[in-house]
KEKE-3310 file (N, C-alpha, C; in steps of 0.2 Angstrom, whole numbers, plus 5000, padded with zeros to 4 digits):
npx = (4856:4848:4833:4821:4813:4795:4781:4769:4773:4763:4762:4774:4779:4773:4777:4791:4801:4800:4799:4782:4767:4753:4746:4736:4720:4715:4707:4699:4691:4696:4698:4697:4695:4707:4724:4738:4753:4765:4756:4751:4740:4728:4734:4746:4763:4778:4794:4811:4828:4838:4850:4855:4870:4876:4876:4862:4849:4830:4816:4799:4786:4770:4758:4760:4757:4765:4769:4779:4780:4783:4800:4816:4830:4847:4859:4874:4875:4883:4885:4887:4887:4889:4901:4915:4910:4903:4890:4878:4861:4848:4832:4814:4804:4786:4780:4767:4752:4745:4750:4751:4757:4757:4756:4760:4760:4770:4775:4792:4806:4823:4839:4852:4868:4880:4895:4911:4928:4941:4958:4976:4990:5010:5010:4997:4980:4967:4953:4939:4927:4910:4898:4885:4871:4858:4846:4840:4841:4842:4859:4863:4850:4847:4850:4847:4829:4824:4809:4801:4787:4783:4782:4781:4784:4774:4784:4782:4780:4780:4764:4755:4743:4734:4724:4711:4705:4715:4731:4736:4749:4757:4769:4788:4800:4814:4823:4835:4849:4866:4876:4887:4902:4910:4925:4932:4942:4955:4953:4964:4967:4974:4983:4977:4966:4954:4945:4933:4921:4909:4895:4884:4870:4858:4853:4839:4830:4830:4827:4823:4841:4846:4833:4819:4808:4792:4781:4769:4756:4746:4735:4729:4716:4704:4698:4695:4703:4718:4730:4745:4761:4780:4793:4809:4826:4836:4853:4866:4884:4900:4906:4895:4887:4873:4867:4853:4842:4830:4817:4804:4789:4771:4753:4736:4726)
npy = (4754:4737:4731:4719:4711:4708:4703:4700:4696:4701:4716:4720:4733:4742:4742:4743:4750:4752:4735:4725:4717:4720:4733:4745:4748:4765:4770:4758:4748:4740:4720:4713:4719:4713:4707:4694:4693:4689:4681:4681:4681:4689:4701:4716:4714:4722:4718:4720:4722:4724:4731:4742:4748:4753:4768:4776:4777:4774:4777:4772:4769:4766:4759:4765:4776:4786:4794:4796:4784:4778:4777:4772:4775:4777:4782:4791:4801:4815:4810:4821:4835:4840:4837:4825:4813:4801:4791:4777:4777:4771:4776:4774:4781:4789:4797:4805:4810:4802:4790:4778:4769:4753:4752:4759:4771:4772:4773:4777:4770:4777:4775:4786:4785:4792:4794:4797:4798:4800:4802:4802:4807:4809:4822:4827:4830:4818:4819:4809:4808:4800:4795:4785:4780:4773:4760:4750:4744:4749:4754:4757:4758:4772:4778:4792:4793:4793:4799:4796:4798:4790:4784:4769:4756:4740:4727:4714:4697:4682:4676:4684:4693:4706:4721:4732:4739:4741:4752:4767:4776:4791:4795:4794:4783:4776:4762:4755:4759:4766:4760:4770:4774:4787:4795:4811:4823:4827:4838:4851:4859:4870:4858:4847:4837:4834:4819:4814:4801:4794:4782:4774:4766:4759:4749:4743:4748:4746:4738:4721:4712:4702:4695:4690:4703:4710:4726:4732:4742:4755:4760:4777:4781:4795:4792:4775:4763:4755:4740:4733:4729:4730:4723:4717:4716:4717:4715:4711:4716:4719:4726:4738:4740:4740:4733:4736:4727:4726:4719:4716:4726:4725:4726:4728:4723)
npz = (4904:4903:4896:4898:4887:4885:4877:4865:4849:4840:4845:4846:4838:4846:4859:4864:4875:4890:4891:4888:4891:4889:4885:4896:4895:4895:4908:4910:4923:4936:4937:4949:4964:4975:4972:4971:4977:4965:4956:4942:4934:4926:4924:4921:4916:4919:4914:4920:4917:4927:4937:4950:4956:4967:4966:4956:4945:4942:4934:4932:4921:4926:4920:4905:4902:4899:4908:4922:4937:4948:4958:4958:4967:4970:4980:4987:5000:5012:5027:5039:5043:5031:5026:5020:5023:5017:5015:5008:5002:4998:4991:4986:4976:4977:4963:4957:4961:4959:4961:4977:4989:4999:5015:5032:5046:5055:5073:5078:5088:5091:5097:5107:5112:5123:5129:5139:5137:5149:5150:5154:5151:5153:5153:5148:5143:5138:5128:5127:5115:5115:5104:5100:5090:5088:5079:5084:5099:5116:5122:5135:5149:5151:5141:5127:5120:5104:5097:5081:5070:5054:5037:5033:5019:5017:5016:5006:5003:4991:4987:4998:4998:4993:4997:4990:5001:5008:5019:5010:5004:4996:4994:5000:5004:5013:5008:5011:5023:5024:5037:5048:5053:5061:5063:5071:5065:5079:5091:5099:5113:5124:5136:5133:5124:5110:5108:5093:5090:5083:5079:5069:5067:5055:5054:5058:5054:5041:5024:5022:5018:5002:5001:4992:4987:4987:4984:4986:4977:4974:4959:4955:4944:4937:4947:4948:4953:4953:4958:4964:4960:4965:4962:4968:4972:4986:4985:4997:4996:4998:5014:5019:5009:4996:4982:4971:4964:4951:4948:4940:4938:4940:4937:4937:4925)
capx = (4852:4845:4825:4821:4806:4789:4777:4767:4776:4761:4763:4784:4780:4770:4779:4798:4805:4800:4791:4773:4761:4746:4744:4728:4714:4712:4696:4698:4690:4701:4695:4695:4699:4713:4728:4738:4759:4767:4751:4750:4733:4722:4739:4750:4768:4785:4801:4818:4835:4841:4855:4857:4876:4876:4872:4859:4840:4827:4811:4793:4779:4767:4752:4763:4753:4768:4770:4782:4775:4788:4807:4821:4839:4854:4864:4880:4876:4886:4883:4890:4889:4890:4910:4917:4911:4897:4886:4874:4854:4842:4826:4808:4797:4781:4783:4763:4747:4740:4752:4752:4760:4756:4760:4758:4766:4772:4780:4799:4811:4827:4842:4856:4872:4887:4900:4916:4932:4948:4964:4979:4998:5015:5005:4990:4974:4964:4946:4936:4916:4908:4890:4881:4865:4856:4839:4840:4839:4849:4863:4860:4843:4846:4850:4839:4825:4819:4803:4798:4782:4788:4779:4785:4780:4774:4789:4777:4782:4777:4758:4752:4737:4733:4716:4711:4704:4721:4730:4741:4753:4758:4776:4797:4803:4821:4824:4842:4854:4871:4877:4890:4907:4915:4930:4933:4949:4956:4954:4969:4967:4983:4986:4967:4966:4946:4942:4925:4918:4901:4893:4875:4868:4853:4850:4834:4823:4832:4823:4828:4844:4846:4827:4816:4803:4788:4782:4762:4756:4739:4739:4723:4715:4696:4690:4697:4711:4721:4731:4751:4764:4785:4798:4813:4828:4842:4860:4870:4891:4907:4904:4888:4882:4869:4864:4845:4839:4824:4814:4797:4783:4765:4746:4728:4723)
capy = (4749:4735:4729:4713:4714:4703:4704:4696:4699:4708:4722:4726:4740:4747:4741:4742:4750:4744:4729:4725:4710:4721:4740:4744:4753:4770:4769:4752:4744:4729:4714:4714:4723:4710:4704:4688:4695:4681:4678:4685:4682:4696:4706:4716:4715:4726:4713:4725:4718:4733:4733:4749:4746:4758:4772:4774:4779:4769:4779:4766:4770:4757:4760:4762:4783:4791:4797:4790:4784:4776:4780:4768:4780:4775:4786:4792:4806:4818:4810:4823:4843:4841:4834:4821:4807:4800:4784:4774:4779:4769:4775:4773:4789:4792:4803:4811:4810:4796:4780:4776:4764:4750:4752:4761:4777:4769:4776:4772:4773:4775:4777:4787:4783:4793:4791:4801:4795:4806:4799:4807:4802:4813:4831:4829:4826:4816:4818:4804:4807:4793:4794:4778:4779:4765:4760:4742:4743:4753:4749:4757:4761:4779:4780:4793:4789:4798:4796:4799:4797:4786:4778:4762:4753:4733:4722:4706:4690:4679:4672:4687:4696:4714:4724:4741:4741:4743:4758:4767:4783:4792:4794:4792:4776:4772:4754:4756:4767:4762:4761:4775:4774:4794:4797:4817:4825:4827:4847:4852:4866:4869:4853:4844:4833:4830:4816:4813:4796:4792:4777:4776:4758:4761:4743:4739:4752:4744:4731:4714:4710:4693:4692:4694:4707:4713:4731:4733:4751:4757:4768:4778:4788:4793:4786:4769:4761:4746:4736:4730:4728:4731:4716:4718:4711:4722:4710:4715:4714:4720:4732:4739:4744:4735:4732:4735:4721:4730:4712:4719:4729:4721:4732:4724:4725)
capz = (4907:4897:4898:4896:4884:4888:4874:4860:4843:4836:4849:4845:4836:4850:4866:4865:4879:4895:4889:4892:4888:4885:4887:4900:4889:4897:4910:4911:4927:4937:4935:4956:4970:4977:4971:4976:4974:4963:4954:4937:4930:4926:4927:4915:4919:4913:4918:4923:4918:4928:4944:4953:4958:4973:4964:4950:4948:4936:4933:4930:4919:4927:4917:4900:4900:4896:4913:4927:4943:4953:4956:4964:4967:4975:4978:4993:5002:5015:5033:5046:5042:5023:5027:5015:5027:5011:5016:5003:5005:4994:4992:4983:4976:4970:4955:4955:4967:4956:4965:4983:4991:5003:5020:5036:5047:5062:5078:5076:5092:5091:5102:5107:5119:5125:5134:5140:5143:5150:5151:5157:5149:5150:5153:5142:5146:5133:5132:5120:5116:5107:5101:5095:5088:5083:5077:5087:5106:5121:5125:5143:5152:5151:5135:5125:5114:5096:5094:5077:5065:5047:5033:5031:5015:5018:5014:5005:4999:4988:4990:5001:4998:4993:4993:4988:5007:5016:5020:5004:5007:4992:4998:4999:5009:5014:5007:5014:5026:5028:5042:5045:5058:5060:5068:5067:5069:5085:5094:5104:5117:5128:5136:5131:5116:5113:5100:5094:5087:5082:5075:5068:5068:5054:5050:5062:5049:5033:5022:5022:5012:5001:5000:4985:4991:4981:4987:4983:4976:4971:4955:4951:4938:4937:4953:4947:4956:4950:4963:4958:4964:4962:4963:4970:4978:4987:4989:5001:4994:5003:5019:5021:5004:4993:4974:4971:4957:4951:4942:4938:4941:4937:4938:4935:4918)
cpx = (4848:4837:4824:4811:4801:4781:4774:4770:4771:4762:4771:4782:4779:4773:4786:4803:4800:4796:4787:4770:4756:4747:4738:4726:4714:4704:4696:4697:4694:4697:4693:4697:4705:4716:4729:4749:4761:4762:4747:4744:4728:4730:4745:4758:4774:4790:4807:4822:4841:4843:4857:4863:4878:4872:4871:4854:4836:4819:4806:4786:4775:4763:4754:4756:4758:4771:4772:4778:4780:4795:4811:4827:4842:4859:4870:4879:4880:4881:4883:4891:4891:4897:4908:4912:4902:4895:4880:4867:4851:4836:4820:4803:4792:4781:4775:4761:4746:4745:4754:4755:4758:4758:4755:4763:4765:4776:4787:4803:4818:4832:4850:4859:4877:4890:4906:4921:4938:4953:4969:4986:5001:5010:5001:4985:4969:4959:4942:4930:4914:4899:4887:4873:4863:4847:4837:4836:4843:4852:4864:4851:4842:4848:4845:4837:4822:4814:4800:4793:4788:4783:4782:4782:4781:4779:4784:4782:4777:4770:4754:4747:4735:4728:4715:4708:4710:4725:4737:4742:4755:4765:4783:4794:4809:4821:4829:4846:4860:4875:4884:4895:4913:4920:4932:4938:4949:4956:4959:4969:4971:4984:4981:4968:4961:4946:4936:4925:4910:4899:4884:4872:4860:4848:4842:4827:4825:4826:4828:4833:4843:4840:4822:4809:4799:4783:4775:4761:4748:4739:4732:4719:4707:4692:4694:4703:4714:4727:4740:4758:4774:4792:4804:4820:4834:4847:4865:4878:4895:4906:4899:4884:4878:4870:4856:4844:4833:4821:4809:4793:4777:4758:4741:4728:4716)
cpy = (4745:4732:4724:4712:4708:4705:4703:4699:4703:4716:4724:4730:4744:4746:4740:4743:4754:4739:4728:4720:4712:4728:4740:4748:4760:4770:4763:4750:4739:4726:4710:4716:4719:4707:4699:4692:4689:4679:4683:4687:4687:4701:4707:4718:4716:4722:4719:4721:4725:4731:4740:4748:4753:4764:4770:4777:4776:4771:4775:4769:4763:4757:4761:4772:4787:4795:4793:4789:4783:4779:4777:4772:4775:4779:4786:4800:4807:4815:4814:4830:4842:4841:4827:4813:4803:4791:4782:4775:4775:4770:4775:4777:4786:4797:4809:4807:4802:4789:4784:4771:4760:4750:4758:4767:4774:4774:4773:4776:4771:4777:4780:4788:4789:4791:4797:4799:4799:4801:4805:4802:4809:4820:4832:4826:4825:4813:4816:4805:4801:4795:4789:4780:4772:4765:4753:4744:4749:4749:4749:4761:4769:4782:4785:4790:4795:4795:4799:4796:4793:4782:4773:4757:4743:4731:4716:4702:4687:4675:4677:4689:4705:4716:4731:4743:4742:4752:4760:4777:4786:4795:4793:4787:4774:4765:4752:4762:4763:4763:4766:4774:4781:4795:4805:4817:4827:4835:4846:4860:4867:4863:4846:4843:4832:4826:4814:4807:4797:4786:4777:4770:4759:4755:4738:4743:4751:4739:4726:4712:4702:4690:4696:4698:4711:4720:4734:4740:4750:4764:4770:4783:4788:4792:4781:4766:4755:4745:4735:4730:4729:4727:4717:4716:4716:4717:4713:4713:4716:4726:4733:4741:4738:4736:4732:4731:4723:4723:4716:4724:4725:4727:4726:4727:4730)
cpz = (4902:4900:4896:4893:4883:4884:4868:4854:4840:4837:4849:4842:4841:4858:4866:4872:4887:4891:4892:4887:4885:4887:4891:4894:4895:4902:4910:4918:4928:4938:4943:4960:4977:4973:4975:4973:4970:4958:4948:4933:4928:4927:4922:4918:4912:4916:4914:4921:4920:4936:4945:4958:4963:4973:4954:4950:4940:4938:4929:4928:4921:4925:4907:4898:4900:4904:4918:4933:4950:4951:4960:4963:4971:4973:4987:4993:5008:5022:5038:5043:5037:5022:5022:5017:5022:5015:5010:5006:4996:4995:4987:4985:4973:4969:4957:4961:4966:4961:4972:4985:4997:5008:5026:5041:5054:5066:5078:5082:5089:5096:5102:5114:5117:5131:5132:5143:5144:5153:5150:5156:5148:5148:5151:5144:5139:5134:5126:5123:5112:5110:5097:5092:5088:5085:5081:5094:5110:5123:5134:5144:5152:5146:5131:5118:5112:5096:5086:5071:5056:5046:5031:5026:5016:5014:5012:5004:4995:4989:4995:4996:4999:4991:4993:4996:5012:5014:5013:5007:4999:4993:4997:5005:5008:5012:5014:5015:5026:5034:5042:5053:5056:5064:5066:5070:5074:5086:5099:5106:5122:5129:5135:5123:5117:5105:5101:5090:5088:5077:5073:5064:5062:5053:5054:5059:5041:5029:5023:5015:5009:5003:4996:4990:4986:4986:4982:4982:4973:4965:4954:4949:4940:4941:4952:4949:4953:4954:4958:4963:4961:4966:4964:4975:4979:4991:4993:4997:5001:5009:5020:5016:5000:4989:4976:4963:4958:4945:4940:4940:4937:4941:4934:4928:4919)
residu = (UNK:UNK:UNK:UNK:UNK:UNK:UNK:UNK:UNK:UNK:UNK:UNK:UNK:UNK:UNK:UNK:UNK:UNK:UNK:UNK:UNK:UNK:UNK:UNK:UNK:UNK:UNK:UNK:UNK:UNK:UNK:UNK:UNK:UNK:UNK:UNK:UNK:UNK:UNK:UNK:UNK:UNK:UNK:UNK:UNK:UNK:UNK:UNK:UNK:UNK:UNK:UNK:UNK:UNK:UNK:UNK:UNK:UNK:UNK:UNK:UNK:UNK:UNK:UNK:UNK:UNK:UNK:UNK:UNK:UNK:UNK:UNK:UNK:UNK:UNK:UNK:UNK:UNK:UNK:UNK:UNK:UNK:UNK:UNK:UNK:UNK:UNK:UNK:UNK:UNK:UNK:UNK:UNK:UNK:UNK:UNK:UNK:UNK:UNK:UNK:UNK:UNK:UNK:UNK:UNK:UNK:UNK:UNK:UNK:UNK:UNK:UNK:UNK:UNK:UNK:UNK:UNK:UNK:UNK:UNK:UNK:UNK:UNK:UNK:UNK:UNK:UNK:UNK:UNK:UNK:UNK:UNK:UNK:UNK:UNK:UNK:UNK:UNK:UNK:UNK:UNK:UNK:UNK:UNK:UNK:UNK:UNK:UNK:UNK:UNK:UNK:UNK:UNK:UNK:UNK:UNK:UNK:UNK:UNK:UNK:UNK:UNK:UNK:UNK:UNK:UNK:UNK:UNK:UNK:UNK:UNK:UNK:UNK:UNK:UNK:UNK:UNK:UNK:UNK:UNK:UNK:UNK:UNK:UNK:UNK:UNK:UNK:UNK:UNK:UNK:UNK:UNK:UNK:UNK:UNK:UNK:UNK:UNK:UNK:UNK:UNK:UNK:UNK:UNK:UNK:UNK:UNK:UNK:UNK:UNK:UNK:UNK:UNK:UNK:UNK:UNK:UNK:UNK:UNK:UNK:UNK:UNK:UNK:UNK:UNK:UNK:UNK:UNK:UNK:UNK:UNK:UNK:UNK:UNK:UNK:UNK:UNK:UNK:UNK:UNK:UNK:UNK:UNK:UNK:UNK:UNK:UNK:UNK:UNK:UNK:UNK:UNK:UNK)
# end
């Protein structure tokens, strides 16, 4: 991974890899208890030249104290009973106590449909399950619904506004699920053929692809908190997987 390094010439001996404009002082007070995302003043920032091409993992000192804080992976795990059928899962850790993340633990419904159809050809009766999931809507009224608790970190934009009064989780967060289409092998019981399908719709708890998104965090030592934020754009390509473009992270001096 290469870094694209942001720092006055007299500081290379002391900031090579990530780069950094200014090291914080240890104990250092922020200069205010809101930020603005986009809005670098008063703010020391490390710039990424770093793609996570499905899979990959890119650990962030955001304070430049030797100790990580964040962690963006992408990796393909095992969908279905630990069988071959692998889907892309992007997510963003906090490493220790000290970062939180901005955001809030919402009620999140989701839905799942069946259906059963049997057909009857030349002696055999064939009997199709299908299972949809999905994060979106029902597709009938009777459809069940999961109801489950989920911290969700605020998706911002550019020109938003962040204060050490809102609410911070110290936390994992899915960026992206792929969405996942299983067809298992057929069972044959004397004259009974049973095929299962399942589809799992995950894209209505994704972030938004093909938009820059900065992804505010609170880090803090001592009592002292300092405000910041991590920049980020996840492009969607062929099928359903992403790139995560990791631009920056930024923190109050």
């Amino acid at each position: 991974m290469k870094k694209t390094l942001v720092f006055a010439l007299a500081l290379a001996a002391v900031c090579i890899m990530p780069s950094c404009e200014k090291n914080p002082q240890p104990g250092e007070e922020p200069t205010t208890n809101q930020i603005t995302f986009g809005n670098y003043e008063g703010m020391d920032v490390v710039n990424y030249d770093t793609v996570l091409h499905m899979v990959g993992t890119l650990s962030m000192d955001l304070d430049q104290d030797g100790i990580d804080d964040l962690k963006v992976e992408s990796r393909f795990e095992p969908s279905y009973e630990g069988q071959t059928f692998d889907s892309q899962i992007l997510k963003l850790y906090c490493l220790n106590e000290n970062i939180a993340l901005f955001g809030e633990t919402v009620e999140n419904e989701s839905y799942i449909h069946r259906d059963t159809f049997i057909t009857e050809e030349e002696g055999f009766t064939f009997v199709s399950h299908l299972l949809n999931y999905s994060t979106c809507e029902k597709e009938e009224e009777d459809d069940e619904v999961l109801t489950t608790d989920a911290f969700v970190a605020t998706a911002n934009v550019e020109g938003g506004a962040l204060s050490t009064t809102e609410d911070f989780l110290s936390e994992q967060v899915v960026l992206f699920r792929e969405n996942i289409d299983i067809a298992l092998e057929p069972v044959t019981s004397n004259d009974t053929i049973y095929y299962s399908t399942q589809t799992y719709d995950f894209s209505c708890d994704n972030y938004e692809t093909n938009t820059m998104t900065y992804i505010g965090f609170k880090l803090t030592h001592d009592g002292k908190s300092r405000l910041g934020w991590l920049k980020i754009y996840l492009s969607s390509t062929f099928g359903n997987v992403v790139h995560a473009e990791i631009h920056e992270t930024a923190i109050q001096r």
